[in-house]
N, C-alpha and C positions, 0 to 999 in steps of 0.2 A: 242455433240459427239466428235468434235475436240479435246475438252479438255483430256476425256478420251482416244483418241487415243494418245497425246501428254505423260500424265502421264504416260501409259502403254508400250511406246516405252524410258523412260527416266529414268523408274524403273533402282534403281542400283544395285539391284539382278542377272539381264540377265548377262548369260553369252554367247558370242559370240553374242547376238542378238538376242537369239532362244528361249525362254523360252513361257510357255503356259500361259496362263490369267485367272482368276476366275472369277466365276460368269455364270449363266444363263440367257439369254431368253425366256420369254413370248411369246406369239403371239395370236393374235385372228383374225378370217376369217369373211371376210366378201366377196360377190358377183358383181361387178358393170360390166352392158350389157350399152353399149353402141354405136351409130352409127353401127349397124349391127357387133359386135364385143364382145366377152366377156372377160373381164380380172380380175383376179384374186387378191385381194387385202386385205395387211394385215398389221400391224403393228406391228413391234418386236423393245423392248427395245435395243436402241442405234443403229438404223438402218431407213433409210428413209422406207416412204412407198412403199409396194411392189407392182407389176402392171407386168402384163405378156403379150406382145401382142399375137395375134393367128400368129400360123405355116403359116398363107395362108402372113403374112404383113411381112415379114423377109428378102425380096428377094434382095440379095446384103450386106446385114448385115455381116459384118467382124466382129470377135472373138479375144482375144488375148490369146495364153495358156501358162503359163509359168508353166515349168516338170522340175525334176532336176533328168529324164534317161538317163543316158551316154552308149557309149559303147553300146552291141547288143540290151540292153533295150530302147537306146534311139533310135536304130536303127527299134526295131518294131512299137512303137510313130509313126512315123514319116510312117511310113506305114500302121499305122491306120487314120492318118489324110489324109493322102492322099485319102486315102479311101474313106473316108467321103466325103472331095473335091470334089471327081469328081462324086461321087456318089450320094449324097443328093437332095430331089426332091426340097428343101427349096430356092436355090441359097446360102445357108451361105459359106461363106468361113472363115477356123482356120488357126491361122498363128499360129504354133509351135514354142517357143523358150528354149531351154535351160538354163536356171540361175544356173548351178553350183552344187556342192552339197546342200542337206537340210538347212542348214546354211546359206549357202550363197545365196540361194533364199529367204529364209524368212527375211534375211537381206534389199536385194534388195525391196521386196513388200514394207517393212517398208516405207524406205526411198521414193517408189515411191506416197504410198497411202498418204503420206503429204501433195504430189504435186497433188493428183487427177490423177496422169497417169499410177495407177496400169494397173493388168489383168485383164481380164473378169473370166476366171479358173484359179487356180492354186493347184499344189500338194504340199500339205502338210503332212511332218511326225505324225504319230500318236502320239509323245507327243507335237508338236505343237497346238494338238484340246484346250486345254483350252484357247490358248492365242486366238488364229482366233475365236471363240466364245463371248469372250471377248471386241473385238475389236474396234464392231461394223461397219466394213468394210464389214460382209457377208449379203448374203442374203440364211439361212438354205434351204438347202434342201428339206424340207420338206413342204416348201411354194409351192414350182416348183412340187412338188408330187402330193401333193394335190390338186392344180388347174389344174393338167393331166388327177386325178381321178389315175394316177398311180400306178399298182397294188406292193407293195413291198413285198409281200412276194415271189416275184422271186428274192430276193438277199439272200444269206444265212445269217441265222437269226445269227449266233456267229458271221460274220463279220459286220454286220450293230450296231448289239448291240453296241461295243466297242461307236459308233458315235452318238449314240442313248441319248438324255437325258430329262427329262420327256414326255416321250414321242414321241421326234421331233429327228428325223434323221438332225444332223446341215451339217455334209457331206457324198458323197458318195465315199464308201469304191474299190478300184481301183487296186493299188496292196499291198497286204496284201498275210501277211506269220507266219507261228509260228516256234518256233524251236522245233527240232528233234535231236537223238541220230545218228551216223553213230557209224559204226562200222566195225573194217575187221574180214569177217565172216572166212579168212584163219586160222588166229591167235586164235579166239575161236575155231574152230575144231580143231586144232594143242594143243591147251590146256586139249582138253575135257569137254567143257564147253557147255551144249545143252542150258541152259534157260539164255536168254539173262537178266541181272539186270535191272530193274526198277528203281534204286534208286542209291544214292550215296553210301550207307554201300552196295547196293548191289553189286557196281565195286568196291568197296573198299576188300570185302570180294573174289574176284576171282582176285584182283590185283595181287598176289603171281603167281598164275595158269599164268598169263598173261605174266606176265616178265619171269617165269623158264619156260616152256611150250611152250608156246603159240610163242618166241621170240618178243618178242613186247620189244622197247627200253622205250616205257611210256606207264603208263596202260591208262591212258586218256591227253590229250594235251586239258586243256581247260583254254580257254581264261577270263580272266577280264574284264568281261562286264555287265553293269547295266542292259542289258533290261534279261540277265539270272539269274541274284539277285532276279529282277522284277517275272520270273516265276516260281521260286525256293518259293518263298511268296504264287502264286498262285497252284501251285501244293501242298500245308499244306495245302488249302482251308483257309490261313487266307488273312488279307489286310494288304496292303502299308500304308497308310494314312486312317485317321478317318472320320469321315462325308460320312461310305459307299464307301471309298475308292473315296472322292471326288466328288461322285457321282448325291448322294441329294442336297450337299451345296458342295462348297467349300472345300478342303481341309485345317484346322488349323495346321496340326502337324503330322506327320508319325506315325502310327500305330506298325511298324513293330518292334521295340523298347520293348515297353509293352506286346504284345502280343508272344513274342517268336521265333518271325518266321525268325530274321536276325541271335540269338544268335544260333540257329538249323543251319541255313547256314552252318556261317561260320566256328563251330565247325567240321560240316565235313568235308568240304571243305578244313581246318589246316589239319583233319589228314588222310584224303587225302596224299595233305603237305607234311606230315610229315615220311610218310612213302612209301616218292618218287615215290608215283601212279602220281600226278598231279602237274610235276614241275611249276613255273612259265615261262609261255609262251607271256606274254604279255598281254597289255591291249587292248579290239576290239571285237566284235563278230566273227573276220576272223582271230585273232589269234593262234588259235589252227589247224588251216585248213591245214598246209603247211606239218606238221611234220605229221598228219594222211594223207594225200596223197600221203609222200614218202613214207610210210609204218612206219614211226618210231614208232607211237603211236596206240593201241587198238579201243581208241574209240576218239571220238571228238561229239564237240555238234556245232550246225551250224543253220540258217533259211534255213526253205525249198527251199527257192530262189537260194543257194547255191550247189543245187544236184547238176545239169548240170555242174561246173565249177568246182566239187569235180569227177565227173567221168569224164571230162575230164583231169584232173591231173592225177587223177591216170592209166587211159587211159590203163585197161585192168591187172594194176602188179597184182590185187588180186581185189574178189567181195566184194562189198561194201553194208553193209548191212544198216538198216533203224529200228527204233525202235521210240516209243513213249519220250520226253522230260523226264528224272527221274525226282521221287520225291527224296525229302531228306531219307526219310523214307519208305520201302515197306508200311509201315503200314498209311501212309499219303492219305486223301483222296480231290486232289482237282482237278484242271484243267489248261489251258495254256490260254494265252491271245493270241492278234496279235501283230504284228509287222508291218512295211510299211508305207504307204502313202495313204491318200485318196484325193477327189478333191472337191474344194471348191468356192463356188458361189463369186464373189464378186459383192457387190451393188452399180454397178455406174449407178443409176439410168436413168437406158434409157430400156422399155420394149421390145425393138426388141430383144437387147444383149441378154436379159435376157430367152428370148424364144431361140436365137439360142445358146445360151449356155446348156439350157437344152436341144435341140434335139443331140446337142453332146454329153453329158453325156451318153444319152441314146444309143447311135448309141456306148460309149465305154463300155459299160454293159451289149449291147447285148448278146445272147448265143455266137454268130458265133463272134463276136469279141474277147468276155471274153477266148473262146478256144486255138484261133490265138495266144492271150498273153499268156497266160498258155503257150503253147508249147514251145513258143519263148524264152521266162523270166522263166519258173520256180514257176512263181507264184501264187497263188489262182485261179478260177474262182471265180468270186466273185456272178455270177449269176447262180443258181443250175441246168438252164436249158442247158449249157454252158459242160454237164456233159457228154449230148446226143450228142452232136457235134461229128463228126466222125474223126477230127482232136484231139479232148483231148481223145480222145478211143484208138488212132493211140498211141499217148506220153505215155500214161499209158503204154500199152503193150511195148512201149519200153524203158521204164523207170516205172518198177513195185516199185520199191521202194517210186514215188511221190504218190503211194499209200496209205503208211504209215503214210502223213499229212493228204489226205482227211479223214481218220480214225478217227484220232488224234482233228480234227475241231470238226466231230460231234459227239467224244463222250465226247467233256469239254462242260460242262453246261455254258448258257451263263452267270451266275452268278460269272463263274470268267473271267468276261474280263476282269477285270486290272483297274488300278487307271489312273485318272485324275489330274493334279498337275499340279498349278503357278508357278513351276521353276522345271519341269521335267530333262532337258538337264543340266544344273548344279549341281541336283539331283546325277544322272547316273555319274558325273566325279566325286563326292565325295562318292559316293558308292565306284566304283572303286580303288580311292586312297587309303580308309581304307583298303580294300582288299588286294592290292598293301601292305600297312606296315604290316598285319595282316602276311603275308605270308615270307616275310620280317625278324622276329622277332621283328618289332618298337612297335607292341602294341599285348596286347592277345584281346581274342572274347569279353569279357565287353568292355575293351575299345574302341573299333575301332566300337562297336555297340555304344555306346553312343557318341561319334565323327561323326558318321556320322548321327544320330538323332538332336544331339545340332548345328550341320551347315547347315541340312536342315531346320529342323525347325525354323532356323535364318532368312533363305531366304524365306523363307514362310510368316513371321511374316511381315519381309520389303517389304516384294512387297506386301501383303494385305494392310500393312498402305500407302503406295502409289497410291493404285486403289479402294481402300475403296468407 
């Protein structure tokens, strides 16, 4: 297991440190009752054996949880731990820490799981799942499920999907978000525009209305960002990468290439461009945010995570509407994946940890807690019962528009949750960058399509012959 953790942390494809792993695990269950005790026991490729103690033997048992929530995200954390703390019939106690952004925690575990002095939890971005699967550092999810008897179809089925792979949930999904359309509803009524576009020809074609009409300084202010390449793919209902979008096996090679689905992008996207709807605003998912909250711009595209911090900017100058992620195409028929972070076991073989790390899981996936976060963060419940809580009933009514995503979750089939990829985060900056020249005039839509096909699939190619 060593070895594999060495190669996979030494791969010279990563970029910044962050990149996801190929490959899957196995697992098979077996039962062992022992000294008036039952523990749960299982073996998965590149992982010690699993072993769970009972809830009653835990008492005193310390956690370690490294989150990388800043700011009032990290401020609700840290009031759910507490929670738990003083709460818990177990005696566990979670020590919270912060490690930085995404990057620079996945960085940190690296370095510390050499030593053996990882976490017991940590959150991980959603294109980190292939590398933390890969690792052999976890212990899936679905191990600690299954020796609960735990019921999962209380988690919403399009967010566990994403985590989900033959079968086996490897983690549990925490905060999780998709993106969405904003829009100032002042500026379409000043246009005369009743039906909101779905699509990019569709803002493309009332752009005129927008700017003469409407006064809007940009018909849309949207940002350079991969994980909206990424949905712009899955709203055509095609895939990123081959093998199922990474899914069944490994990903070999990007899909999006052949299949059509980048050169449809970014063709509208240019004339967009081209016809001064969609200047360039930067590279970032929060790129476009600043110039639609002063009011400069019509529309902006943003994660749901983002309402709160968009209606607090704009803080009343005009209402702020809510719409479904476009396709490229009215006539496109596909769906939106997630975004975010989920949390993940790690297997430092000790079965106390191992149980009070799962009753923490569970005490943060609760309805009453998944609610609390909702409110606070903005972001998903990720448990459907979390729906009835009379604190997310309270947030809905006063924020109708976080309406708009729970819509938006269940009406994308989980069939497009999105791709899994050995060098996702180096991915997303070479997206970007062709985008970036595309808009530029450095390269037209073939090339910057094959550019960014011939350097992922480069880095795909190195890091498989490294972890083969």
């Amino acid at each position: 297991m060593k070895k594999k953790i060495i190669s996979v942390i030494l791969a010279g494809t990563m970029m910044m440190g962050t990149l996801a792993g190929c490959g899957g695990n196995k697992t098979t269950e077996t039962e062992n009752k022992t000294e008036g005790k039952t523990e749960e026991t299982q073996q998965t490729a590149g992982t010690e054996e699993f072993s769970m103690a009972d809830a009653s033997e835990v008492d005193g048992t310390e956690i370690s949880f490294w989150h990388s929530m800043g700011g009032v995200n990290g401020q609700a954390i840290d009031t759910l731990v507490k929670k738990f703390n003083d709460e818990n019939e177990y005696g566990i106690t979670v020590k919270a820490q912060y490690q930085g952004e995404y990057d620079d925690s996945l960085n940190k575990l690296k370095s510390a799981q050499i030593g053996n002095m990882g976490a017991d939890l940590v959150q991980v971005y959603e294109i980190g799942s292939r590398f933390m699967i890969e690792s052999g550092w976890i212990t899936p999810m679905q191990q600690m499920i299954d020796a609960d008897s735990y019921d999962l179809s209380q988690i919403e089925p399009n967010l566990a999907a994403y985590y989900t792979i033959d079968n086996q949930l490897y983690s549990m999904p925490f905060n999780s978000s998709t993106p969405i359309m904003y829009y100032n509803k002042e500026m379409f009524e000043k246009a005369g525009i009743t039906e909101i576009p779905d699509s990019l020809e569709g803002i493309e074609a009332v752009g005129e209305k927008l700017l003469n009409e409407g006064g809007a300084g940009q018909v849309i202010s949207l940002g350079i960002y991969g994980w909206f390449f990424e949905q712009f793919i899955g709203k055509q209902g095609l895939e990123y990468a081959n093998n199922g979008n990474g899914r069944t096996e490994a990903a070999t090679a990007v899909a999006f290439d052949s299949n059509g689905a980048a050169a449809n992008i970014l063709t509208a996207w240019k004339s967009l461009y081209d016809k001064g709807y969609a200047p360039n605003v930067g590279k970032g998912g929060d790129a476009g945010l600043a110039d639609f909250s002063a009011g400069k711009s019509a529309i902006t595209l943003g994660s749901t995570a983002s309402l709160k911090q968009i209606l607090q900017d704009v803080n009343g100058k005009f209402e702020v509407g809510t719409a479904y992620f476009p396709k490229v195409k009215s006539t496109d028929e596909g769906g939106v994946s997630i975004g975010g972070a989920s949390l993940w076991a790690l297997n430092n073989n000790d079965a106390k940890k191992t149980r009070a790390t799962w009753e923490f899981v569970k005490f943060l996936i609760s309805p009453e807690s998944q609610a609390y976060w909702n409110a606070q963060t903005g972001y998903f419940p990720v448990t459907t019962a979390a729906q009835e809580e009379p604190v997310f009933k309270e947030n809905v009514e006063k924020y109708p528009q976080f309406q708009t995503a729970i819509d938006q979750l269940h009406d994308s089939s989980p069939k497009y949750v999105g791709a899994l990829l050995s060098v996702f985060p180096e991915a997303r900056a070479t997206v970007e960058s062709e985008i970036e020249n595309l808009l530029n005039g450095n390269a037209d839509v073939k090339t910057a399509v094959k550019n960014m096909a011939d350097a992922i699939n480069k880095s795909i190619e190195e890091y498989n012959l490294v972890n083969q």
